[in-house]
C-alpha positions, 0 to 999 in steps of 0.5 A: 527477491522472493527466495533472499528477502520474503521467504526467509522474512516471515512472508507465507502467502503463498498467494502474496509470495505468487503475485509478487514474483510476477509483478514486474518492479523494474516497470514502477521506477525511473529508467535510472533506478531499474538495475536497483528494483529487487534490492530489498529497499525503499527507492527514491522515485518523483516529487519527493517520494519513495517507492517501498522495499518489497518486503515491506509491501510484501508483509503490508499486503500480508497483513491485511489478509486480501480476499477475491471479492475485497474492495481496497482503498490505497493511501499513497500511490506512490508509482502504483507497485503496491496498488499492482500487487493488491490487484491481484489479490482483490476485486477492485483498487481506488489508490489515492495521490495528492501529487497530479504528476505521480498520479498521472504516472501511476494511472499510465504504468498501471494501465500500460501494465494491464491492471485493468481494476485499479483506479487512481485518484488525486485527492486528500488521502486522510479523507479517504474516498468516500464514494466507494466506501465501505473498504474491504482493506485500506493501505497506508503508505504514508506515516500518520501521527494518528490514524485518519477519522475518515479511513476509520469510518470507510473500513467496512465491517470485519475491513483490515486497515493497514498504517504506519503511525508515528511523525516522519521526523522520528526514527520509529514508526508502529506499523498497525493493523486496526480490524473493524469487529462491529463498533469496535475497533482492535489494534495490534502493533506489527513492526517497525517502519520508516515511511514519508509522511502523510500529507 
């Protein structure tokens, strides 16, 4: 996986390429779906959602340039992979899922796993989780016609929020990164994406 699809991708963390050889995919999918866990796309897994291909995770985690001490907020568990990988390259993780079910599975795994400084949370993703705020870096793992007022306010001081922004039913989705510099916000368009939508 890392030598096929990031390497050759645009992927140079070296810190991101050695967490993501070490996180163990096959362990986030259903038993069915284990022999596919390094191919480089997005897999179908429970209620409807999907797990992204590891490139993908791979450029988010990237993107929002994690540091040791960072606080992030994760939009979309999902089966808990990306809050896997970022927990390795940050202080502390709270990854929101609206779905009680995948919220539970990926809370289990995670602890199973031993990523003892993830917490997983049901809750409204486009309300952010105030309680922990600000964020170092928020991730979006679901795809927003615009970008949430609440993840706007919680992203910290020089925070990096990571989302992809565009309706689900469109074949085009702006992957963003949006950077807090005091007051203001910048914006710069990464790559194309397809995400579910963000509910």
């Amino acid at each position: 996986m890392v030598a096929e699809q990031l390497l050759p991708n645009g992927v140079t963390d070296q810190r991101v390429i050695d967490v993501m050889s070490k996180v163990p995919r096959e362990e986030f999918l259903p038993g069915r779906l284990r022999r596919h866990a390094y191919e480089n796309r997005a897999l179908a897994i429970e209620c409807g959602q999907t797990i992204s291909q590891p490139l993908v995770v791979a450029l988010m985690t990237q993107a929002a340039a994690p540091k040791p001490d960072d606080r992030a907020l994760e939009v979309g568990a999902g089966s808990g992979y990306q809050a896997a990988v970022l927990s390795r390259l940050v202080r502390h993780v709270i990854s929101l899922e609206l779905e009680p079910a995948l919220a539970e599975h990926a809370s289990e795994t995670l602890a199973r796993l031993g990523y003892s400084n993830v917490e997983v949370a049901v809750a409204d993703g486009t309300l952010g989780w105030p309680s922990y705020a600000p964020y170092d870096i928020i991730l979006v793992a679901a795809a927003s016609p615009d970008v949430p007022p609440a993840l706007i306010e919680q992203l910290a001081p020089g925070g990096r929020l990571v989302i992809p922004v565009g309706r689900a039913s469109d074949e085009h989705q702006d992957l963003r990164i949006y950077e807090r510099h005091g007051d203001a916000l910048a914006a710069r368009s990464l790559f194309a994406v397809r995400f579910v939508p963000l509910r």
